[in-house]
N, CA, C and O atoms as a Tripos MOL2 file, in Angstrom:
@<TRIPOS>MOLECULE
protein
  304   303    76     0     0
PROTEIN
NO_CHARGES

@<TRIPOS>ATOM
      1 N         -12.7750   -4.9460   -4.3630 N.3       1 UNK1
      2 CA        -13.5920   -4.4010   -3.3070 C.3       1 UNK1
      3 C         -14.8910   -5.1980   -3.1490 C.2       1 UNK1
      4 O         -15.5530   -5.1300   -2.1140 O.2       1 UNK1
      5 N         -15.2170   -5.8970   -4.1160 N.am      2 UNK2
      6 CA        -16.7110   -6.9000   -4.3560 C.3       2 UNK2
      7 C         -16.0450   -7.5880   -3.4390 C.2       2 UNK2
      8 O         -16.6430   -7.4530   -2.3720 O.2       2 UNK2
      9 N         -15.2080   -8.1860   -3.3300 N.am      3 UNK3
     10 CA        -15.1110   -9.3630   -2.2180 C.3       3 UNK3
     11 C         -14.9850   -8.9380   -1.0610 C.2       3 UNK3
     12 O         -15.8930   -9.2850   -0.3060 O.2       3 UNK3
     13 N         -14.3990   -8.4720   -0.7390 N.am      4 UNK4
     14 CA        -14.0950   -8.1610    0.8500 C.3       4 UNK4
     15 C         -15.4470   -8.6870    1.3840 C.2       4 UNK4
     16 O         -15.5440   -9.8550    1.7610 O.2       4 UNK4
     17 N         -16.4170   -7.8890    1.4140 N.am      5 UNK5
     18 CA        -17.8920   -8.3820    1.6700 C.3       5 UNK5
     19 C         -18.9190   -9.7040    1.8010 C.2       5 UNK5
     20 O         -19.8210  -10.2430    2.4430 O.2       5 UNK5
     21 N         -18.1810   -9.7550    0.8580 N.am      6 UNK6
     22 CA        -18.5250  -11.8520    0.4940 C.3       6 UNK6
     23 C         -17.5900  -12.6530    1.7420 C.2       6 UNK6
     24 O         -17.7640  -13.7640    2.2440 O.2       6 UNK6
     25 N         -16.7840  -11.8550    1.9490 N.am      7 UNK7
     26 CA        -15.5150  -12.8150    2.5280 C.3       7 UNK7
     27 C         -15.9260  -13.3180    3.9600 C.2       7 UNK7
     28 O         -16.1890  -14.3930    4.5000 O.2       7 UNK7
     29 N         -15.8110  -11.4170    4.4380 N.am      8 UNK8
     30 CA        -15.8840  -10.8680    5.6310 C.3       8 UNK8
     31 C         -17.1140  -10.2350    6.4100 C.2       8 UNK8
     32 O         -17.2170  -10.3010    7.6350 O.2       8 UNK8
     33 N         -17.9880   -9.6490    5.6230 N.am      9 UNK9
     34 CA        -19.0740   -9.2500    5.7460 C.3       9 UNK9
     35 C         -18.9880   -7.2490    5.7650 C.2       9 UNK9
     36 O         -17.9640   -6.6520    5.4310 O.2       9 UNK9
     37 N         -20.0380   -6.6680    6.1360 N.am     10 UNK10
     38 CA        -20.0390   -5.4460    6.0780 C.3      10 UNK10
     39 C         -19.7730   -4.7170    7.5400 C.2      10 UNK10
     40 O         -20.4870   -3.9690    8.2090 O.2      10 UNK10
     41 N         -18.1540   -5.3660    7.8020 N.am     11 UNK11
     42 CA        -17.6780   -4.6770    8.5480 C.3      11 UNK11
     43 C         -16.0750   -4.2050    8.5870 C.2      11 UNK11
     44 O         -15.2260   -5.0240    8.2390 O.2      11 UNK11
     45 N         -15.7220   -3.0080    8.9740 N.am     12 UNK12
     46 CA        -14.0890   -2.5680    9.2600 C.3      12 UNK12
     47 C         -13.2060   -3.4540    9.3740 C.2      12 UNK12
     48 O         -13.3170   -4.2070   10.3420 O.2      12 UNK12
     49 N         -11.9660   -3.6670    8.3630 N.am     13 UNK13
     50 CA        -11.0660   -4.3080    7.7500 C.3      13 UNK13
     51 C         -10.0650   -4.7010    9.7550 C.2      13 UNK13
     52 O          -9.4160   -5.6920   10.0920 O.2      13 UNK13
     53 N         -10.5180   -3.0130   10.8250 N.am     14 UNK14
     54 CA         -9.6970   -3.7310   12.2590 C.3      14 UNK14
     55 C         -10.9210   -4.7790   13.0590 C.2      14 UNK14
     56 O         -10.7970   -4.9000   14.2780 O.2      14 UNK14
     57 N         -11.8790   -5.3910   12.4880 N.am     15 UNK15
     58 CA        -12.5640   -6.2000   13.2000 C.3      15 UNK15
     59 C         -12.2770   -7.5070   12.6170 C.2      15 UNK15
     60 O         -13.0720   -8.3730   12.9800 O.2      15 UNK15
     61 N         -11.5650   -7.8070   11.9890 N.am     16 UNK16
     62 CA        -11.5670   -9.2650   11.2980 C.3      16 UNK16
     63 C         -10.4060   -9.7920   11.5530 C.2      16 UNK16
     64 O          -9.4610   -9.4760   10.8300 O.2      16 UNK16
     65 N         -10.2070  -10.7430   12.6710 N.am     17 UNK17
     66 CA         -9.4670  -11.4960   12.8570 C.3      17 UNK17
     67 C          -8.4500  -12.2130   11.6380 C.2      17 UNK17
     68 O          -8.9620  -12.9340   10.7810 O.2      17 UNK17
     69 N          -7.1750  -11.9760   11.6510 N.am     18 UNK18
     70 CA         -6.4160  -12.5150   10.7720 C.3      18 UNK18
     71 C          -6.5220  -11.9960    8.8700 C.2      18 UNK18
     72 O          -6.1470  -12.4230    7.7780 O.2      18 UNK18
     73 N          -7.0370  -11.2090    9.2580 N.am     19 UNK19
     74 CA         -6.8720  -10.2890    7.4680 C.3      19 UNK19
     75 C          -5.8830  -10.2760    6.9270 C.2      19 UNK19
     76 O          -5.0090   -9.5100    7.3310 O.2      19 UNK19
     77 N          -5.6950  -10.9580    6.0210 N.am     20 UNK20
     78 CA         -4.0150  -11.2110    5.5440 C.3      20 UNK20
     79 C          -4.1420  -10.0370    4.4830 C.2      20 UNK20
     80 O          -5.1100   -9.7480    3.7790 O.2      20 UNK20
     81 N          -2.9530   -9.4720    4.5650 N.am     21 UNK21
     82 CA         -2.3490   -8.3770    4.4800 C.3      21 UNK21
     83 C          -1.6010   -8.4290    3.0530 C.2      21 UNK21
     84 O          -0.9550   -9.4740    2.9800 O.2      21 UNK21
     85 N          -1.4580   -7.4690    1.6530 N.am     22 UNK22
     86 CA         -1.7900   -7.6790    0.7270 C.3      22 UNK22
     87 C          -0.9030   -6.0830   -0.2400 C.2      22 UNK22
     88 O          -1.5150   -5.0660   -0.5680 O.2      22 UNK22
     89 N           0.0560   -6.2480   -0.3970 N.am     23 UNK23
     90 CA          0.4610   -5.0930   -1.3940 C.3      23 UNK23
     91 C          -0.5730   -4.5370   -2.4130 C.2      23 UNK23
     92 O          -1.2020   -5.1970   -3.2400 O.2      23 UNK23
     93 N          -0.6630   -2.4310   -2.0700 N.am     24 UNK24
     94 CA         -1.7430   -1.7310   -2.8260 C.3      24 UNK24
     95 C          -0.4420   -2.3190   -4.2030 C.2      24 UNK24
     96 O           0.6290   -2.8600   -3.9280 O.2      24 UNK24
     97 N          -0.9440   -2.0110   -5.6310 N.am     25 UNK25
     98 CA         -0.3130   -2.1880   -6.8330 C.3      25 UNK25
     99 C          -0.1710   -1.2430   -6.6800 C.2      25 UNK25
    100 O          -0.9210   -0.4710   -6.0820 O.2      25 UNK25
    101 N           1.4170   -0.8920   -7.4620 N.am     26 UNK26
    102 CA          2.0580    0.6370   -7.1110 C.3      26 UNK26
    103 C           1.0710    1.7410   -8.1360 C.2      26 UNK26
    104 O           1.1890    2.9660   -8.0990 O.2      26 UNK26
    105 N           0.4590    1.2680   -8.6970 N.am     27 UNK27
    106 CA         -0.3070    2.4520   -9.4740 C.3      27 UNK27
    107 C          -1.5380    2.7830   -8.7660 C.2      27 UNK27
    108 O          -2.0420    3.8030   -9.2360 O.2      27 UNK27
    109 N          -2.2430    2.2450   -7.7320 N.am     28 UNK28
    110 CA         -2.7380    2.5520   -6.8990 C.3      28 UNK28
    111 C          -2.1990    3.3180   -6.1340 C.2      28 UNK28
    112 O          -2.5100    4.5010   -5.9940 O.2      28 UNK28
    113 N          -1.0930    2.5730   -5.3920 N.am     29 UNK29
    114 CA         -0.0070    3.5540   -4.4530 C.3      29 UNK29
    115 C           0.1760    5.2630   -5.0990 C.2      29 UNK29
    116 O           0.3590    6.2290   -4.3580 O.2      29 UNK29
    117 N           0.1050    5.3250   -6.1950 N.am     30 UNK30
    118 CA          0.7590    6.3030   -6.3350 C.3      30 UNK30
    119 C          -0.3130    7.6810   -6.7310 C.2      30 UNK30
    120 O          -0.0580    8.8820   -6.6530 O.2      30 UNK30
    121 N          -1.6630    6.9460   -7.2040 N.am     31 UNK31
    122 CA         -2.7220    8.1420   -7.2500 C.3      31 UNK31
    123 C          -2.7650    8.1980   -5.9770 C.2      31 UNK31
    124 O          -2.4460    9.3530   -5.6970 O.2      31 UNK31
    125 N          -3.0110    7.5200   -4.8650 N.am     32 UNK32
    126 CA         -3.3440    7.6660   -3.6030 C.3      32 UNK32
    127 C          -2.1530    9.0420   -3.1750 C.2      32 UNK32
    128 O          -2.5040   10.1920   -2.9130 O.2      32 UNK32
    129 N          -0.9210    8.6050   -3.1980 N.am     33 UNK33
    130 CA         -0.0610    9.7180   -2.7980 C.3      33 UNK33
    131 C          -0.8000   10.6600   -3.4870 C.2      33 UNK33
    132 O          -1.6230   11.0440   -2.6550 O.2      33 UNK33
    133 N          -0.9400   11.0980   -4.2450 N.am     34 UNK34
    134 CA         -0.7620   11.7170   -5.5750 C.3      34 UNK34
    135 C          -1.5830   12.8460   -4.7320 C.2      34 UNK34
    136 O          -1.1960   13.9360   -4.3110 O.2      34 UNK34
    137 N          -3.3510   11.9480   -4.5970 N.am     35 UNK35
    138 CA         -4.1640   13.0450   -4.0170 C.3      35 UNK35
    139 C          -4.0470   13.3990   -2.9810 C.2      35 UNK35
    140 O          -4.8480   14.1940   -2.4890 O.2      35 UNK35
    141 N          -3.0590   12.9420   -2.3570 N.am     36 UNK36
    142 CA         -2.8700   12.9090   -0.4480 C.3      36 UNK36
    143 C          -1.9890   14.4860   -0.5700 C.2      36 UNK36
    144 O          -1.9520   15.4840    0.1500 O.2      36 UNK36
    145 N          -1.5280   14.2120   -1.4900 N.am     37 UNK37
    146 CA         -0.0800   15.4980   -1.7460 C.3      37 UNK37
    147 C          -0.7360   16.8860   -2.3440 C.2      37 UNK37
    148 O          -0.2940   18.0350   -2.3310 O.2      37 UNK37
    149 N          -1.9080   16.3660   -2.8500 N.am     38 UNK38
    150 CA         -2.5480   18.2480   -3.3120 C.3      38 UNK38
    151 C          -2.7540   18.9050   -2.2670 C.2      38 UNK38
    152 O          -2.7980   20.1330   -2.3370 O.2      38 UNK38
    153 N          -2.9440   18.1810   -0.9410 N.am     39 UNK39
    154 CA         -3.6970   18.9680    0.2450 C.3      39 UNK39
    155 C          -2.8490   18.2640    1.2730 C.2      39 UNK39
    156 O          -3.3380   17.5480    2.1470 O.2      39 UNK39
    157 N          -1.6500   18.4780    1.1440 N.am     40 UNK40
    158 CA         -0.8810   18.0880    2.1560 C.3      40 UNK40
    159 C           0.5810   18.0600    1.9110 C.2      40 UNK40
    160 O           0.9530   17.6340    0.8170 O.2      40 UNK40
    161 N           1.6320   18.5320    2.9420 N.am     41 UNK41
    162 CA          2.8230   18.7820    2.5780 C.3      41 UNK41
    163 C           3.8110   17.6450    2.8580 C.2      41 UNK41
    164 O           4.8830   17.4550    2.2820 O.2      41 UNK41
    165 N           3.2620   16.9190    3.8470 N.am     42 UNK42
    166 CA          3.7730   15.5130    4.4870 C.3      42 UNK42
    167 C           3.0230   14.5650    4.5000 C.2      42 UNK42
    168 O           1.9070   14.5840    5.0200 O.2      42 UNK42
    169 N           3.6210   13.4380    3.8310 N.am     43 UNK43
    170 CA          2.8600   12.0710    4.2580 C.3      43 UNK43
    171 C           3.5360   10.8220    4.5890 C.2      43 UNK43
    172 O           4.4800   10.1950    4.1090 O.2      43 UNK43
    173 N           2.5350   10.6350    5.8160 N.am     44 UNK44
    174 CA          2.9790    9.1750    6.4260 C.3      44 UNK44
    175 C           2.1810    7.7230    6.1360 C.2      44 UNK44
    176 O           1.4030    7.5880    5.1930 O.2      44 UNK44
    177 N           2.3400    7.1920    6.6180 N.am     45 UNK45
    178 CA          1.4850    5.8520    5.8270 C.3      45 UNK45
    179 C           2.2010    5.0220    6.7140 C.2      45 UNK45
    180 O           3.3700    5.2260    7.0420 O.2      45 UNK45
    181 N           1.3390    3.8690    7.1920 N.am     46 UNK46
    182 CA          1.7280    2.7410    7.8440 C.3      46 UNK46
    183 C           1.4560    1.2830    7.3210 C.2      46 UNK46
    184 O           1.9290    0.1870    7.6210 O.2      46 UNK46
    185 N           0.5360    1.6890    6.4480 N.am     47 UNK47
    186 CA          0.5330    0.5500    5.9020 C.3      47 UNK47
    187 C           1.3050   -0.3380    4.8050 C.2      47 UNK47
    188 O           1.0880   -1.4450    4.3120 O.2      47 UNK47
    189 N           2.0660    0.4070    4.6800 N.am     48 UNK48
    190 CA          2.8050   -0.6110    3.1200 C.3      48 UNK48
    191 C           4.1290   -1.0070    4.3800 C.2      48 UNK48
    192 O           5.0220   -1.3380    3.6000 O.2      48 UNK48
    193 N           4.6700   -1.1400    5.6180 N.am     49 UNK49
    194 CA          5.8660   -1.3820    6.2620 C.3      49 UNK49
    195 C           6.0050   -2.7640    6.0230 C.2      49 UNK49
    196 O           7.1150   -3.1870    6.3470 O.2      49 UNK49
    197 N           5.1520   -3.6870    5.5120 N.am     50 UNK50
    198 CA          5.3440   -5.1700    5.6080 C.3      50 UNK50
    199 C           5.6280   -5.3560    3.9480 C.2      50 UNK50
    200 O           5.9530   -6.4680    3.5310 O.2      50 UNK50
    201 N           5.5310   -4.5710    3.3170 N.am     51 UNK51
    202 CA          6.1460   -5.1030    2.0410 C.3      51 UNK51
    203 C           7.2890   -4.1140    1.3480 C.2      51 UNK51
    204 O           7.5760   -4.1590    0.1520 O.2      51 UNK51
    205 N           7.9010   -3.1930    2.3370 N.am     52 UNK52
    206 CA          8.7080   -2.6630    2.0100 C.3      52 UNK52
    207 C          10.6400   -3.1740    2.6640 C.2      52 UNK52
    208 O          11.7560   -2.6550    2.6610 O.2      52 UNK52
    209 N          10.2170   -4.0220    2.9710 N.am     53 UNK53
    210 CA         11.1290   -5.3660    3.1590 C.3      53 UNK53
    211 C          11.6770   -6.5960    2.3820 C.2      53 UNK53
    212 O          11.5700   -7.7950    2.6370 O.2      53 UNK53
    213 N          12.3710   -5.8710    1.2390 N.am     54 UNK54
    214 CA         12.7960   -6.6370    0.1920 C.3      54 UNK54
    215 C          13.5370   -7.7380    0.7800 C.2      54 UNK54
    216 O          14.1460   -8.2690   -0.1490 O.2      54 UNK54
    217 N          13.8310   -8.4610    2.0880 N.am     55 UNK55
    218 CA         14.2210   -9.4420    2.3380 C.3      55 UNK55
    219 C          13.3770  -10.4390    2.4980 C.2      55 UNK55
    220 O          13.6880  -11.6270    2.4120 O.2      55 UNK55
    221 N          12.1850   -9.9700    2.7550 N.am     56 UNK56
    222 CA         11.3120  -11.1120    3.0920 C.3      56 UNK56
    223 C          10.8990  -11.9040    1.6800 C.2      56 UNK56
    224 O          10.1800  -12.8950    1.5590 O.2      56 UNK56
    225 N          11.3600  -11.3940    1.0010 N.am     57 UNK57
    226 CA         10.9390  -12.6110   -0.2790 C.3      57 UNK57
    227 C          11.1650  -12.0360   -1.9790 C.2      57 UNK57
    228 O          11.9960  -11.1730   -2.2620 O.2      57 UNK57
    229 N          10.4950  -12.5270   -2.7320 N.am     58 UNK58
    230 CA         11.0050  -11.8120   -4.2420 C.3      58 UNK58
    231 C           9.5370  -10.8570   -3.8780 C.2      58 UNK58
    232 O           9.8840   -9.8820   -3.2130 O.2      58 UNK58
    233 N           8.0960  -10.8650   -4.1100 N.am     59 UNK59
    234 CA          7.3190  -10.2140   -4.4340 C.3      59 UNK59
    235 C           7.8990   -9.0720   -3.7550 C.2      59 UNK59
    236 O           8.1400   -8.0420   -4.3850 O.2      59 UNK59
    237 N           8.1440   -9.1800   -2.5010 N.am     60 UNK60
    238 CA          7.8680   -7.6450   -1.4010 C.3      60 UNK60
    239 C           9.2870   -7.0320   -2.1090 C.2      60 UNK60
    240 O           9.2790   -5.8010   -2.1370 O.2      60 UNK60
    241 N          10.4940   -7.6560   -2.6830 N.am     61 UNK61
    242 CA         11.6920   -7.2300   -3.6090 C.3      61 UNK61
    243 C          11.0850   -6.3800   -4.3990 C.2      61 UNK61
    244 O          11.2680   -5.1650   -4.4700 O.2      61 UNK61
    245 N          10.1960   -7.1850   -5.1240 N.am     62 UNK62
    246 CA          9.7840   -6.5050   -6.5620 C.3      62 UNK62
    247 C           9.0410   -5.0550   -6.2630 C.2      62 UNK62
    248 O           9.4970   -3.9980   -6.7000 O.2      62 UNK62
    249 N           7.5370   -5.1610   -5.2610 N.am     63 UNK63
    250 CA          7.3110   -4.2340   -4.8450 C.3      63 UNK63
    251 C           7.9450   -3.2280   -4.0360 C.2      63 UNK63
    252 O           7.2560   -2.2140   -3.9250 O.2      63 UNK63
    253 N           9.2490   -3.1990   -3.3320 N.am     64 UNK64
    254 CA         10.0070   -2.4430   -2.7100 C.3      64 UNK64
    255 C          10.5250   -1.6890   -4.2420 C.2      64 UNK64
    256 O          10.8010   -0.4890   -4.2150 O.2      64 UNK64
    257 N          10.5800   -2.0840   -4.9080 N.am     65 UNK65
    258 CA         11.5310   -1.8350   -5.9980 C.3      65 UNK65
    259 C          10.8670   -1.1940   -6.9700 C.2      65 UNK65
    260 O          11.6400   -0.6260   -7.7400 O.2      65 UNK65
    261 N           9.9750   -1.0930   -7.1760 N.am     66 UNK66
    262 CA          8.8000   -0.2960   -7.7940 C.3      66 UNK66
    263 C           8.9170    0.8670   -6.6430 C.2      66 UNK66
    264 O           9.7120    1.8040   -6.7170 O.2      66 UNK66
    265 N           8.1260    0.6820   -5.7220 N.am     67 UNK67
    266 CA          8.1290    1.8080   -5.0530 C.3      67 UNK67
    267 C           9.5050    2.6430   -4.9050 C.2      67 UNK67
    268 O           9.4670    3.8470   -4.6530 O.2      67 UNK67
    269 N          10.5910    2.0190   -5.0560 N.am     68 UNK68
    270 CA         11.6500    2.9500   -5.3350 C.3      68 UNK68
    271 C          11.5190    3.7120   -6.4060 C.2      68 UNK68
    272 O          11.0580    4.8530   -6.3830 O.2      68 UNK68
    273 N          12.0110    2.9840   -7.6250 N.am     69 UNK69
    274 CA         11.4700    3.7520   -8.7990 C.3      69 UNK69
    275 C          10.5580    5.1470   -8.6630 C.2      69 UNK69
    276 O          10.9220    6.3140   -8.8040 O.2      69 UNK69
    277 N           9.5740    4.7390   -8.4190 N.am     70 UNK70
    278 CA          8.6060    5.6430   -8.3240 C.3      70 UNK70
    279 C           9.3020    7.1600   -7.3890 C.2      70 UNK70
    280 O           9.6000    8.3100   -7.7130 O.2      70 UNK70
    281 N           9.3220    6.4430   -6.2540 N.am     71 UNK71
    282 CA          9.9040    7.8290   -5.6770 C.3      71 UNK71
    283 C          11.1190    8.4640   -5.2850 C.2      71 UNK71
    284 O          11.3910    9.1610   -4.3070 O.2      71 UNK71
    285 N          11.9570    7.9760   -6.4990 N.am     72 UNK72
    286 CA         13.2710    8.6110   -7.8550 C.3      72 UNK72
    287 C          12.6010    9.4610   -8.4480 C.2      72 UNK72
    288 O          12.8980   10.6280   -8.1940 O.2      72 UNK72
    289 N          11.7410    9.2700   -9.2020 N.am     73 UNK73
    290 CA         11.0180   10.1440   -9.6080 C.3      73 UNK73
    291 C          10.7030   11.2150   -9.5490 C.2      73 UNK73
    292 O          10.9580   12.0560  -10.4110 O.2      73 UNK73
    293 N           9.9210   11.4600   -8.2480 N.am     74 UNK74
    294 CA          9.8030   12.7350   -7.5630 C.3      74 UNK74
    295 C          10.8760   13.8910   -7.1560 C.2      74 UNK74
    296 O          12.0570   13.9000   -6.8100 O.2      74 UNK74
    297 N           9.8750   14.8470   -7.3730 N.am     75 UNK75
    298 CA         11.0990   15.9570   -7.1110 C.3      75 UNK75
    299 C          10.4100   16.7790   -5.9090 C.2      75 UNK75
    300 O           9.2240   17.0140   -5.6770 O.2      75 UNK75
    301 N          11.6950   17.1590   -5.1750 N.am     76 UNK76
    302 CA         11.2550   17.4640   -3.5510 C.3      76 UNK76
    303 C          11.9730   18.9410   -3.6340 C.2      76 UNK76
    304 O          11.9680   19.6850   -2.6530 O.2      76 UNK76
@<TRIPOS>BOND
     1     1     2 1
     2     2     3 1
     3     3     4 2
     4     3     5 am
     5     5     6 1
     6     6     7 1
     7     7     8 2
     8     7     9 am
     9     9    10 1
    10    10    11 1
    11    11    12 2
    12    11    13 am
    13    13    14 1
    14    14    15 1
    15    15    16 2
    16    15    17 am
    17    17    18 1
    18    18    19 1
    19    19    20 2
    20    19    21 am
    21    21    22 1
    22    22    23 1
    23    23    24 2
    24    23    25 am
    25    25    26 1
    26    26    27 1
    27    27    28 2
    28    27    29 am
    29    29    30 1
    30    30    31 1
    31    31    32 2
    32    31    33 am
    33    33    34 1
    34    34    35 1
    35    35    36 2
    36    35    37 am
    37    37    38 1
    38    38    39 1
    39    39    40 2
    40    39    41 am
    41    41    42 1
    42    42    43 1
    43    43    44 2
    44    43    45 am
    45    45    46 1
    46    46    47 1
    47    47    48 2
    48    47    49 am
    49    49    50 1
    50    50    51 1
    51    51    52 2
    52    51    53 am
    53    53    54 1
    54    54    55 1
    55    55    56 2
    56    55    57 am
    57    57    58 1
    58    58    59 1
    59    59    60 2
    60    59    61 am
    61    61    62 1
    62    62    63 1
    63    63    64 2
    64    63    65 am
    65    65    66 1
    66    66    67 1
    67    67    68 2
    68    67    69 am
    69    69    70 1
    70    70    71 1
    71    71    72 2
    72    71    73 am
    73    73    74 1
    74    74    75 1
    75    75    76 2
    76    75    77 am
    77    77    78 1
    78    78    79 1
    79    79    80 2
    80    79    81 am
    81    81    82 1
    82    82    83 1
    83    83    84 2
    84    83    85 am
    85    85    86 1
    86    86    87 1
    87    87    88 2
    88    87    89 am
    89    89    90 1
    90    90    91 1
    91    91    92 2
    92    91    93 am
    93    93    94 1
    94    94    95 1
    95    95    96 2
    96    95    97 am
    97    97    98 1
    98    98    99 1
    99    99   100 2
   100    99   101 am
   101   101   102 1
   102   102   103 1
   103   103   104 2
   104   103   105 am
   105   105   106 1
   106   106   107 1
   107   107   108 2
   108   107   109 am
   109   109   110 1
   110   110   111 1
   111   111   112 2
   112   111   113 am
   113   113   114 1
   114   114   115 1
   115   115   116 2
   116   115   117 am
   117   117   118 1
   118   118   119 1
   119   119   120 2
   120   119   121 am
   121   121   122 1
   122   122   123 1
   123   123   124 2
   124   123   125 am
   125   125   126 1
   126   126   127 1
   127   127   128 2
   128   127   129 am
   129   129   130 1
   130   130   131 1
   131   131   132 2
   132   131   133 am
   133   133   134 1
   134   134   135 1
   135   135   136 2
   136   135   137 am
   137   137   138 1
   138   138   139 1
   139   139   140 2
   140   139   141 am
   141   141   142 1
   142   142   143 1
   143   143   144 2
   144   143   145 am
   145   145   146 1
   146   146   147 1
   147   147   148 2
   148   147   149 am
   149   149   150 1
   150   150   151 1
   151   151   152 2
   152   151   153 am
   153   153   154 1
   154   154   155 1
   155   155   156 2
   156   155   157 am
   157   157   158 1
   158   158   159 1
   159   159   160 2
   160   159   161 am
   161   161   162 1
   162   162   163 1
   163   163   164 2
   164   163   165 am
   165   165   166 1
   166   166   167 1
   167   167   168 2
   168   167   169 am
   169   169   170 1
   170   170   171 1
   171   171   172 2
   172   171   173 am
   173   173   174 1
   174   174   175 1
   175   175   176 2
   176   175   177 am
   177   177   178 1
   178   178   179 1
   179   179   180 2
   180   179   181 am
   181   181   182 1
   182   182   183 1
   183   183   184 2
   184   183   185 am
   185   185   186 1
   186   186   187 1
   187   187   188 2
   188   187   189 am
   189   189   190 1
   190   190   191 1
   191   191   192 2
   192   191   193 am
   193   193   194 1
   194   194   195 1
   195   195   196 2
   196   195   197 am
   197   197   198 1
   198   198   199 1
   199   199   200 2
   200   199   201 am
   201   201   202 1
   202   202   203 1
   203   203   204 2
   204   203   205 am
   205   205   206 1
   206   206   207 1
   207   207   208 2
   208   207   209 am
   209   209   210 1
   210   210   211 1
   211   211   212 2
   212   211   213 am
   213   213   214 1
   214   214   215 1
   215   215   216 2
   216   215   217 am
   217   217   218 1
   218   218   219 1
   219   219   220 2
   220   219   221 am
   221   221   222 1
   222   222   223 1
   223   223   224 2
   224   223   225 am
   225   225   226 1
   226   226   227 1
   227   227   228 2
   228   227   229 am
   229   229   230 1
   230   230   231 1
   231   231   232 2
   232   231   233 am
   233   233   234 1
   234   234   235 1
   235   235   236 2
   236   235   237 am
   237   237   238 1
   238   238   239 1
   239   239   240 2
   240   239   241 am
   241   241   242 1
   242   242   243 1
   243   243   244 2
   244   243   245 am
   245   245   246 1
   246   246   247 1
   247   247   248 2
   248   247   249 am
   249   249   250 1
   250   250   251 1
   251   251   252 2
   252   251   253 am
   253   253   254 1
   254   254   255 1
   255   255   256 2
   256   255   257 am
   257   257   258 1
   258   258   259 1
   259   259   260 2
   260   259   261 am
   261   261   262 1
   262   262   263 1
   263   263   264 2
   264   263   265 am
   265   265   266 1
   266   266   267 1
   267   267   268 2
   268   267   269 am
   269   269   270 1
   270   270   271 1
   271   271   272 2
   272   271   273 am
   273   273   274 1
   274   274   275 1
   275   275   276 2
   276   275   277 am
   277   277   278 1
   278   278   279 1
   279   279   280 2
   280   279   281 am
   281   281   282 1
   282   282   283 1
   283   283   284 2
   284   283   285 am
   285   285   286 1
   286   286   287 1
   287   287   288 2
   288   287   289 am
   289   289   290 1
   290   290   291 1
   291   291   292 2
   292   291   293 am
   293   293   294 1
   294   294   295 1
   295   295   296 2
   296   295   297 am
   297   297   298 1
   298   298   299 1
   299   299   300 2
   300   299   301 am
   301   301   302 1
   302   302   303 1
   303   303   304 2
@<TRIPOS>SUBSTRUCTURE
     1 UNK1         2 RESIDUE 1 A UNK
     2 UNK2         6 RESIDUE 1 A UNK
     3 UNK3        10 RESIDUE 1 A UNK
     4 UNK4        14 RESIDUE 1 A UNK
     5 UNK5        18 RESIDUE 1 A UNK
     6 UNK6        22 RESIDUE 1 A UNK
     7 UNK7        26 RESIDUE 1 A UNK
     8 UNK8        30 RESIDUE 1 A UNK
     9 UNK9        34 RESIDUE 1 A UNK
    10 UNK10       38 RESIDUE 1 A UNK
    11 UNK11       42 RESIDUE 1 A UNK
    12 UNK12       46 RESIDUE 1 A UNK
    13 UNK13       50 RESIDUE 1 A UNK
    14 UNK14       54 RESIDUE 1 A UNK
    15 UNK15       58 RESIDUE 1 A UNK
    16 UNK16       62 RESIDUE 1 A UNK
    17 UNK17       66 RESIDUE 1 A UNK
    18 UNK18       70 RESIDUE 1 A UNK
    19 UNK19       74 RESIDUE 1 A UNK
    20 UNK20       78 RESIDUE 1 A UNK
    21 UNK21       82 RESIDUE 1 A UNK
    22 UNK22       86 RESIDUE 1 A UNK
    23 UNK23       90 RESIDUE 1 A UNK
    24 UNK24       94 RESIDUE 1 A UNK
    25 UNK25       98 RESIDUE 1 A UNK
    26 UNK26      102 RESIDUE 1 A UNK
    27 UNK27      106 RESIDUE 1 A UNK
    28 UNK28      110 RESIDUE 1 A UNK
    29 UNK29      114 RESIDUE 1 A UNK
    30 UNK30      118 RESIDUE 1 A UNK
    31 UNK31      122 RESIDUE 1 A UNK
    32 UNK32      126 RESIDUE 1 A UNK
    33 UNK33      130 RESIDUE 1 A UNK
    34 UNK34      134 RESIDUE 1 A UNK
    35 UNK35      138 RESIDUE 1 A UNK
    36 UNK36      142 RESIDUE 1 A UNK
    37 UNK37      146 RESIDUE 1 A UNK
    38 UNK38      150 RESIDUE 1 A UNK
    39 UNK39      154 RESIDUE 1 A UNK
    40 UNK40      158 RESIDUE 1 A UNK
    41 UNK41      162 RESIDUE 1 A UNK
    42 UNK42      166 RESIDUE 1 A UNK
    43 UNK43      170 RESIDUE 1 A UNK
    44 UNK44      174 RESIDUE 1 A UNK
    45 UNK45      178 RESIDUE 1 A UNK
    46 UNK46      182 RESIDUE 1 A UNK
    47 UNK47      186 RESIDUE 1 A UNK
    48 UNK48      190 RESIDUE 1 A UNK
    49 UNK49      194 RESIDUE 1 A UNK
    50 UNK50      198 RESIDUE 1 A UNK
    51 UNK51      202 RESIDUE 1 A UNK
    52 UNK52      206 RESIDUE 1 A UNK
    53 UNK53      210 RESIDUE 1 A UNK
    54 UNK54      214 RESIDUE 1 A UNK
    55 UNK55      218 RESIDUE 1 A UNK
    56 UNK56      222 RESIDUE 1 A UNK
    57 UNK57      226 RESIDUE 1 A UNK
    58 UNK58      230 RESIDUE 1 A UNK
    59 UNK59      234 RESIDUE 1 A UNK
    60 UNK60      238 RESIDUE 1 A UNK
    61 UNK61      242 RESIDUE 1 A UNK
    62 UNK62      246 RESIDUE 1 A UNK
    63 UNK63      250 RESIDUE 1 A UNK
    64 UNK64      254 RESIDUE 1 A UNK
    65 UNK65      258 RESIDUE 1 A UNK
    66 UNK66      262 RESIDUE 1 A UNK
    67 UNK67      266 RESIDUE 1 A UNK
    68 UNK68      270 RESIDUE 1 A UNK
    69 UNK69      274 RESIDUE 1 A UNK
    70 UNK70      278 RESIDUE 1 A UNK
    71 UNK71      282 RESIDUE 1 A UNK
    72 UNK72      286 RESIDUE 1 A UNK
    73 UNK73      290 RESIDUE 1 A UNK
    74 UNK74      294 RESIDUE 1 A UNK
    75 UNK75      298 RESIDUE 1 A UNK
    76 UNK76      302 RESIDUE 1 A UNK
């Protein structure tokens, strides 16, 4: 989060031309659900759609694949 600032300056991540785009680490991913889910019965999210495309390469594999794992896990 120190960088962003250095990078880009002290402004909103939709004002910066060409922000390359960057998988949360699934243990991030998953407190985030985590607290999204105490106070909420549904969740959507738009942001992880570009790395949940295990074709596009090994990382977004690996991270698709974690995030599976993970929500095996869960019980609905």
């Amino acid at each position: 989060m120190e960088e962003y600032p250095k990078r880009y300056g002290k402004v909103h991540a939709n004002s910066v031309p060409n922000l390359p785009w960057r998988p949360v680490p699934i243990d991030r991913l998953k407190s985030k659900l985590e607290l999204a889910a105490q106070y909420s019965e549904d969740i959507v999210t738009w942001g992880y759609r570009e790395f949940c495309r295990p074709s596009i390469g090994p990382a977004a594999k690996a991270w698709y694949e974690q995030y599976l794992a993970y929500y095996r896990r869960l019980s609905f």
